[in-house]
N, C-alpha and C positions, 0 to 999 in steps of 0.2 A: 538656188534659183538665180538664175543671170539677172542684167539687168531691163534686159530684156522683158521678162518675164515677171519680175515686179511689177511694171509701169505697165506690163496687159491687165494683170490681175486687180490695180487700181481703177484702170479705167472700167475692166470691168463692173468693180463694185460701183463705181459712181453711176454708169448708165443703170445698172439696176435700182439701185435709189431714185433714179429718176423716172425710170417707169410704173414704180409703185406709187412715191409722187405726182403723176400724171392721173393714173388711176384713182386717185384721192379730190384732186383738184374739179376730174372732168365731173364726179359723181355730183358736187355742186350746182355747177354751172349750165349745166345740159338742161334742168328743171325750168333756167330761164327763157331758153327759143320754144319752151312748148304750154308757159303760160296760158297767151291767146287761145291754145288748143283745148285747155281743160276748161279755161274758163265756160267755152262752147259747148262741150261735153258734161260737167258736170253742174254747170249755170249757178255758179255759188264763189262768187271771190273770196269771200272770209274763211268760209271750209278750204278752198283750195292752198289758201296760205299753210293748211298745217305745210303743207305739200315739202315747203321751206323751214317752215318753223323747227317738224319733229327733228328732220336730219339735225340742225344747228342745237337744239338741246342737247340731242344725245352727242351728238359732235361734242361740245363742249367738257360733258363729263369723258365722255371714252379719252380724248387730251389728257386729261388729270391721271384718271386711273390707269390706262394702259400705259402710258407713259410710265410709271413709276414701276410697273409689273415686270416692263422690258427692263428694266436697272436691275430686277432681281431676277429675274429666270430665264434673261437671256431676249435680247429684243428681236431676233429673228424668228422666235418661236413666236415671240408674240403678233411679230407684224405679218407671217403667215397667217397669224386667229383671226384680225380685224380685217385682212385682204379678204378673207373666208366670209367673215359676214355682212360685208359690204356684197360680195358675191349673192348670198344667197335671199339679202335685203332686195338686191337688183332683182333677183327670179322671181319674188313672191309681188313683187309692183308688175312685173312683166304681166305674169298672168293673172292681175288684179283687173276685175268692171266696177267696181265699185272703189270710192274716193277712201272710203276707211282703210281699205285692205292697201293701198296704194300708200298710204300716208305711214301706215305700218311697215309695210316694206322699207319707205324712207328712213324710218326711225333705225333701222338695223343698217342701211347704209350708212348711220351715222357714222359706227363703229371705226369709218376711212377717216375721221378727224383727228384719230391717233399714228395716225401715218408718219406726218411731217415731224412731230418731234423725236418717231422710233427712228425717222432716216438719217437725221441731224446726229442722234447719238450711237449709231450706226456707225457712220461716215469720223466720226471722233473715235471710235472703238478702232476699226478696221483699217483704215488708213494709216500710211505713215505722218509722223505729224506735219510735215513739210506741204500733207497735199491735202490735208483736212479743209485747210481754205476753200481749197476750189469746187471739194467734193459740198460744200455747204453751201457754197453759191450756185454750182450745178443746181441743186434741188431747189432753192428757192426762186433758180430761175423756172424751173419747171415748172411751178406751182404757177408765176404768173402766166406763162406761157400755154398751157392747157387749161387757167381759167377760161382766158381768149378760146382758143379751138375748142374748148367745151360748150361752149354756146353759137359757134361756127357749124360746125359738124350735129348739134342737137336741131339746129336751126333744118339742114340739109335733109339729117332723119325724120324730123316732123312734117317737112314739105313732101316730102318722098315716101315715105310710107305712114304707118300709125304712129299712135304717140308712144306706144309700148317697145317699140322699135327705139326708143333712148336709153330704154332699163335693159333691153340685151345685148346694147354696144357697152354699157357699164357692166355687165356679168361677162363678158366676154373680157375686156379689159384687165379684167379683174383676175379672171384665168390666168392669162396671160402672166400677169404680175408675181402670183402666187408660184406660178413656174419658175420664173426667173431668178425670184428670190430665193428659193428653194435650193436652186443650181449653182448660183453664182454665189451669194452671200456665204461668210464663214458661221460656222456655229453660234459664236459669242459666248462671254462669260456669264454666270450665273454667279449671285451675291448671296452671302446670308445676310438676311435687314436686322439694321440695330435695334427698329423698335416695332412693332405688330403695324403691320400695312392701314392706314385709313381710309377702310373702303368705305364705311358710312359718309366722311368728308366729302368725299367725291360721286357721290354719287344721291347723298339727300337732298338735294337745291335743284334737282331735275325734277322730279315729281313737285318738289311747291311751285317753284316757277311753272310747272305745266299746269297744275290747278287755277291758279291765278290767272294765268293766260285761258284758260278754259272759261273760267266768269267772266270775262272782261270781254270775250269773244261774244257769250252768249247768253249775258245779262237780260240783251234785251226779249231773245225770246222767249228766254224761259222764266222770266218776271226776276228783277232785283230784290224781291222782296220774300221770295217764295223761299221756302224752312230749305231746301234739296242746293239752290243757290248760294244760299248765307251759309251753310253749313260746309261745301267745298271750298267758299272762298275762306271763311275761318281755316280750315284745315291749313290749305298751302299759306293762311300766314304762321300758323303753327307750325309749320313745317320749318318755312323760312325761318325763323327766327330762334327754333330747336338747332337748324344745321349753322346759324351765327354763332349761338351758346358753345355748341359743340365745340365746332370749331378752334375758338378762342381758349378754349379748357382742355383738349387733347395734347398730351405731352408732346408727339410727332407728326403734327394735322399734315394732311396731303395738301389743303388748299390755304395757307399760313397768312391769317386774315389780320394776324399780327399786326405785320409788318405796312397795315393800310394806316396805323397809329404815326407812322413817319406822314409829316407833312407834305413833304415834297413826292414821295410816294403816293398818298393819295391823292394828290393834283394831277400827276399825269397819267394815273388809273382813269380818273373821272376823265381825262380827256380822252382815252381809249374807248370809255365805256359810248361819250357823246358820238364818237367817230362810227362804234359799231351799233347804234342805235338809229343813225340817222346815213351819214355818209356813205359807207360802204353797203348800204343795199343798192345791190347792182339790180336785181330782179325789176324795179322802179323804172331805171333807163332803159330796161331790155321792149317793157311795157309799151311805156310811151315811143318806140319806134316802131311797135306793130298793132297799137290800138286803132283798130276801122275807123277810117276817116270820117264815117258816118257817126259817128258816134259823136262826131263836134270837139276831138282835140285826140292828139298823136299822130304819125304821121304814115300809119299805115302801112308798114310796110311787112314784106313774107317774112316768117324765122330767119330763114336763110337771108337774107339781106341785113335784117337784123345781126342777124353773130358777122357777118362781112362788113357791114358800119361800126359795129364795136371794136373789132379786132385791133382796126390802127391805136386805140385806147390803149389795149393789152402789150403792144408793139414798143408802143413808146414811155410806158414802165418797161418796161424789161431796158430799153435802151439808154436810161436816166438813175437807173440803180446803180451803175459803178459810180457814179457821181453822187447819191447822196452821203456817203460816209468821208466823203472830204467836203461835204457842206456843212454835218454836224461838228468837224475838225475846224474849219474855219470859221464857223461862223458861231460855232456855240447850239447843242441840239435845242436849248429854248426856240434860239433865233429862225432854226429850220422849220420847227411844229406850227412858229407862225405862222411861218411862209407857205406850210403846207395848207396847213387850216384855211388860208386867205386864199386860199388857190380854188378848195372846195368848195366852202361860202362864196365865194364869186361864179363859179362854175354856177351853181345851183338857183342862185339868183337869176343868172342869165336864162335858166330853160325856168323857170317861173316865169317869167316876163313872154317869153317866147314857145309853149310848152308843144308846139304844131311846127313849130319850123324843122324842117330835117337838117340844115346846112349849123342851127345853132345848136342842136341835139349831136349831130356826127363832131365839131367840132368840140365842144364842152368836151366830151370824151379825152381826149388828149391831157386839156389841163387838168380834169378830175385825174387824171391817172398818173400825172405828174405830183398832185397834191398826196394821193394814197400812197404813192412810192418811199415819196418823203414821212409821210407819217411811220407808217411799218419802218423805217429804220432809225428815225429821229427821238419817238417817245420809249423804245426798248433801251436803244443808247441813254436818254435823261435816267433812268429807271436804273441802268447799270450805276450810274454815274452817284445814285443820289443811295443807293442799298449799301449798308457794310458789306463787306469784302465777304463775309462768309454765308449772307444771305442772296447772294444773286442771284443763283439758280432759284430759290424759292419768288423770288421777288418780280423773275420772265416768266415761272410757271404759274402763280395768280391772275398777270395781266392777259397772258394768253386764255384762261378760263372765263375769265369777265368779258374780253372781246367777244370769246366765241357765246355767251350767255345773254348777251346785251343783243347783239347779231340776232339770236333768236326772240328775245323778246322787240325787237325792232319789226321785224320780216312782219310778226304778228300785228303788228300794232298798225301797221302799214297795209294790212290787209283786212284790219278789221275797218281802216277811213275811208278806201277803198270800195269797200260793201255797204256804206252809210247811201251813198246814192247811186242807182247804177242804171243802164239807158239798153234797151231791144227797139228789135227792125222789124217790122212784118217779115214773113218770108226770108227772115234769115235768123239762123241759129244761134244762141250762146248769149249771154247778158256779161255785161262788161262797166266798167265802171263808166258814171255822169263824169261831163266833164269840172262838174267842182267837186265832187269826191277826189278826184286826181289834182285836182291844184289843192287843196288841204293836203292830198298827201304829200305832192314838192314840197309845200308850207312847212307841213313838220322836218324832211329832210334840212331841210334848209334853216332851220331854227336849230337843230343840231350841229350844224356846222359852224352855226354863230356861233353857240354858246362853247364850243371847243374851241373855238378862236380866242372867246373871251377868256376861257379859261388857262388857255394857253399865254395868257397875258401877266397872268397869275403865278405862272412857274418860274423855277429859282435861273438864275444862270449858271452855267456849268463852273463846277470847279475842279483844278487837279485834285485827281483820283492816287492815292498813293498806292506802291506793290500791296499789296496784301490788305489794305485800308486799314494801317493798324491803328489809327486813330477813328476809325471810328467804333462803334459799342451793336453788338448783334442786341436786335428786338426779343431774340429770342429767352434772353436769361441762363437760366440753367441749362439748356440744351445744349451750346454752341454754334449752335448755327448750323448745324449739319445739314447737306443740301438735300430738301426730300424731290424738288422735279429739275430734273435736270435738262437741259436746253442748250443750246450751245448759242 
């Protein structure tokens, strides 16, 4: 092969990593310009949050387990599986009338949350090592990159046709990708595991956390007190608390809850979890720019205006990421988590105070997206920095799970403050949240970003990291540290 011929075949791989990456991203983000729509159509904010919630559940587990399936049997067989049933999650929401069948559909689009870390170890497989950098920054720029145009373009399809019309630009996508990969991508290797896969790890803390989230949702109407109540919500704590035991006592846990026994590891977990609990719900801001000005706060505006005010957000992350890993270099990742945190606590404050202005709504954008840019690179580096040498891939593969599990118990909890008080028009369709249902909901985002501030106040400063960290002691004990998710 010339050298010619190389450097196609690279580029090739990376643009397909990044299309599958797109495909991952938009299935998110498109949910947000068609908000306002369902809220109208199915006149229920708290139900509609599954909308969000199911995808980031299952998101979260599909991460853990599919991830680790691609280390053993080859991750382009497996990111063909999850492109497949993000695909056919999209079809069964497409020709969904009902909210149930639509939120089921979502739940199998989850399966695209295993994307980004099959394309990461992908792009480490298949690459030469020299160009693995860029193939990893390609996709993570994609990732921000088609959050933005996913709620651009869902924006355009909800103005322009039905709302069904976002789940067949996401099954079409989706095609797409599944093609591409097919074509371009090389085989990849297949691993015997050292130790029997933990699919119960991964995949038991989805059903408690949905039980919980199921009571918590609909305590109130189905009486907190009633036997049918008390007895689900026991369950999902039984559940949780069986999947912590587990966990903890599994010789090779997929999700290594170990390792949250390091201090300085669970401080910047907890700030991860605050971030995706509160901060990163985007669905809030998308909200508050297309809530009918009738309603007495938001500032009204179509989908499509909406993803076209967000976008500069999305823009200027992508434009500030080669700059943060010379800020956690210089400045120490504590000193950046700060910087980020202060950035989103202040962003959030301002549209508190202001929750109607569009000039401080499009603005905030910017700094929020400068603050998340920093976070995503800032608290992974603390996290490398603070794990023994032989636990770091386990130590990115937890935080990733809790982000993405925290994310979904947020969306919910945001959608159930939301539905506490909500305000209709004569003569016009769709119930939509009071305007102090929406300022509780800033209220909570915004107490998340404190208390991540705060806690990031808490975290160690960086120290040199030796080769190999042979100084320091794997949590693991008898196991060695063996890496169960790997991450790049």
């Amino acid at each position: 092969m010339t050298a010619f011929d190389k450097r196609r075949s690279s580029l090739a791989i990376i643009v397909a990593l990044m299309v599958a990456e797109f495909t991952a991203a938009f299935e998110l983000t498109m949910v947000y310009a068609a908000l306002k729509t369902l809220f109208v159509v199915f006149g229920d904010p708290r139900a509609v949050g599954w909308v969000i919630t199911a995808y980031l559940l299952v998101s979260a587990a599909s991460a853990a387990v599919c991830a680790r399936l691609g280390d053993l049997y080859g991750r382009k067989r497996v990111l063909v599986i999850v492109l497949a049933g993000a695909m056919i999650g999209s079809l069964i929401s497409a020709f969904s009338s009902t909210l149930l069948y639509v939120v089921v559909g979502r739940a199998i689009q989850g399966m695209a949350g295993a994307v980004l870390p099959l394309c990461f170890g992908i792009a480490r497989e298949a690459l030469p090592e020299e160009k693995v950098p860029y193939g990893v920054s390609a996709v993570g720029s994609t990732a921000v990159l088609a959050a933005g145009f996913g709620m651009l373009l869902g924006g355009v399809l909800v103005d322009s046709f039905q709302w069904h019309s976002i789940f067949y630009a996401s099954a079409s996508f989706a095609v797409v990708s599944i093609l591409v990969v097919m074509l371009v991508l090389p085989r990849g290797e297949r691993r015997v595991p050292e130790h029997k896969l933990d699919i119960v790890g991964g995949l038991l803390f989805v059903p408690a956390i949905f039980a919980l989230l199921l009571v918590v949702t609909n305590g109130n109407s189905w009486g907190w007190t009633q036997p049918a109540t008390l007895m689900l919500g026991l369950a999902g704590v039984a559940a949780f608390m069986g999947w912590v035991y587990y966990e903890l006592r599994v010789p090779a846990p997929l999700i290594n809850l170990r390792l949250l026994r390091n201090r300085n590891l669970a401080l910047a977990n907890l700030a991860m979890v605050l971030y995706a609990l509160g901060p990163v719900q985007g669905q809030l801001h998308a909200l508050l720019l297309q809530q009918p000005s009738w309603t007495g706060i938001g500032a009204g505006l179509s989908a499509t205006l909406a993803g076209l005010y967000i976008l500069p957000g999305q823009l200027t992350s992508l434009a500030v990421a080669p700059l943060t890993g010379w800020l956690c270099k210089r400045l120490g990742s504590r000193t950046a988590i700060i910087s980020g945190a202060g950035m989103l606590a202040i962003g959030w404050i301002i549209i508190l105070l202001f929750p109607s202005n569009l000039a401080i709504l499009v603005g905030s954008g910017p700094i929020q997206a400068i603050g998340t840019t920093i976070i995503y690179s800032a608290i992974p580096n603390l996290i490398v920095t603070a794990s023994p040498g032989e636990n770091t891939a386990e130590s990115t593969g937890v935080t990733q799970v809790l982000r993405s599990a925290s994310q979904a118990v947020g969306a919910q909890i945001l959608a159930l403050i939301l539905a506490t008080a909500t305000v209709t028009q004569t003569g016009v369709p769709g119930v939509f949240p009071a305007p102090s249902a929406v300022i509780w909901a800033i209220g909570f985002v915004m107490v998340a970003a404190v208390l991540m501030l705060a806690t990031a106040f808490l975290l160690p400063g960086d120290r040199p990291k030796l080769k190999g960290n042979t100084n320091a002691r794997s949590v693991d004990g008898d196991r060695g540290g063996k890496p169960i998710f790997t991450q790049i």
